[in-house]
C-alpha positions as CSV (number, residue, x, y, z in Angstrom):
1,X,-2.1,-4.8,-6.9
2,X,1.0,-2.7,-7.4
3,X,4.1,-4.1,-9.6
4,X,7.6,-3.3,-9.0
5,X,7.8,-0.9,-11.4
6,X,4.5,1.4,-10.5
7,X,6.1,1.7,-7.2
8,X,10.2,2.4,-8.4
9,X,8.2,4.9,-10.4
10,X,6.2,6.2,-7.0
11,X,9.7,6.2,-5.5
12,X,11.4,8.8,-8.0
13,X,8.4,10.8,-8.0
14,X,8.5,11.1,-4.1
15,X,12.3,11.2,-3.6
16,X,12.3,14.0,-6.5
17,X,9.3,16.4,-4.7
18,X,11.0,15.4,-1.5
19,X,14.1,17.2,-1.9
20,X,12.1,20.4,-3.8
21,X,9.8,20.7,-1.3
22,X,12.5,20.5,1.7
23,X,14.5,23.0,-0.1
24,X,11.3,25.3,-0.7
25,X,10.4,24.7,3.1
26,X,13.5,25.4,4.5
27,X,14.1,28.5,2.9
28,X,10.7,29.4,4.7
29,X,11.7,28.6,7.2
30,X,14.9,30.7,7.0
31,X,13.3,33.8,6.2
32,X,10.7,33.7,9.7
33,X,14.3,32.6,11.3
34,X,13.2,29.9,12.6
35,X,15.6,26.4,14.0
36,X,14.8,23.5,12.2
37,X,16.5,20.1,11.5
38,X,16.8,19.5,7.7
39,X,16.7,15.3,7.9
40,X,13.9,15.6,10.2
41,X,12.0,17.9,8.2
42,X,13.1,15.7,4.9
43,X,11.5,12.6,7.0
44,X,8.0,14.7,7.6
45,X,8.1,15.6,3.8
46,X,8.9,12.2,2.4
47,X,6.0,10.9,5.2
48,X,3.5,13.3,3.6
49,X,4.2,13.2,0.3
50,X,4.3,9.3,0.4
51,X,1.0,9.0,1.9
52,X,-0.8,11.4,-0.7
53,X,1.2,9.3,-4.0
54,X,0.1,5.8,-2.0
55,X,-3.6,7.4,-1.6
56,X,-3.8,8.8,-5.5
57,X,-2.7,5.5,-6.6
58,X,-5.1,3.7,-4.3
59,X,-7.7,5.7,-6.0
60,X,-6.9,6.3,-9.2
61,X,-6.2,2.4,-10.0
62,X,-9.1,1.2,-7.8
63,X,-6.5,-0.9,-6.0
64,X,-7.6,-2.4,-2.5
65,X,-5.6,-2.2,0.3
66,X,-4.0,-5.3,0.7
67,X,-1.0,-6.6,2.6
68,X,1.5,-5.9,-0.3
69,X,-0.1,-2.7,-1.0
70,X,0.6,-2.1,2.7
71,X,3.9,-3.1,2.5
72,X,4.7,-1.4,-0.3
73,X,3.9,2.3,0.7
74,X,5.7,1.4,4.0
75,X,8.3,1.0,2.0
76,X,8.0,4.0,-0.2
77,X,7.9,6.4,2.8
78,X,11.2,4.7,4.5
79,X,13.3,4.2,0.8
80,X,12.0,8.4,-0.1
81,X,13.5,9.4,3.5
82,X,16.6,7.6,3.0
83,X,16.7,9.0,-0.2
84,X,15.6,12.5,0.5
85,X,18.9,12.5,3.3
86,X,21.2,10.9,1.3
87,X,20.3,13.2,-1.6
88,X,20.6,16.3,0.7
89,X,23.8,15.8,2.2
90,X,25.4,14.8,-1.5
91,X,23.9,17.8,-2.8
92,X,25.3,20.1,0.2
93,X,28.7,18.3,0.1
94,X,29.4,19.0,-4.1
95,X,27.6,22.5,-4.1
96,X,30.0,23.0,-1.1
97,X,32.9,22.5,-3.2
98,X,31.9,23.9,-6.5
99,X,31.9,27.3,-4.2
100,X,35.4,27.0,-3.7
């Protein structure tokens, strides 16, 4: 069974490698010159990266699969994404003006 605080803890790990990742991904992707779209590409990461903290925890802990267990990494992918977006555009926005 996972507690509220297991999973806010899943959610700053995720929403934190979220935004890295993205960031290393797009500039990847920037070299090859390839079109991309930065909050879906944040959405695939935060779907990935969600699904491998929710399977580590799964087996680390021993945890079953339950409803709330469910419910919860349902959660953790959505709340990282939002995150991950939000986070981005803030981030572009401020680094935008410090350039100024």
């Amino acid at each position: 069974m996972m507690s509220l605080e297991v999973f806010l803890l899943g959610l700053l790990i995720v929403s934190t490698l979220t935004g890295l990742f993205t960031e290393a991904i797009k500039k990847w992707l920037d070299e090859r010159g390839t079109k991309y779209y930065s909050n879906a590409l944040a959405g695939y990461v935060a779907i990935g990266l969600s699904i491998a903290v929710g399977i580590a925890y799964i087996i680390l802990v021993g945890a079953v699969l339950n409803a709330q267990t469910a419910v919860y990494l349902i959660a953790l992918i959505l709340l990282s994404w939002l995150c991950a977006m939000v986070g981005y555009r803030r981030f572009k926005k401020y680094r935008f003006i410090a350039d100024q």
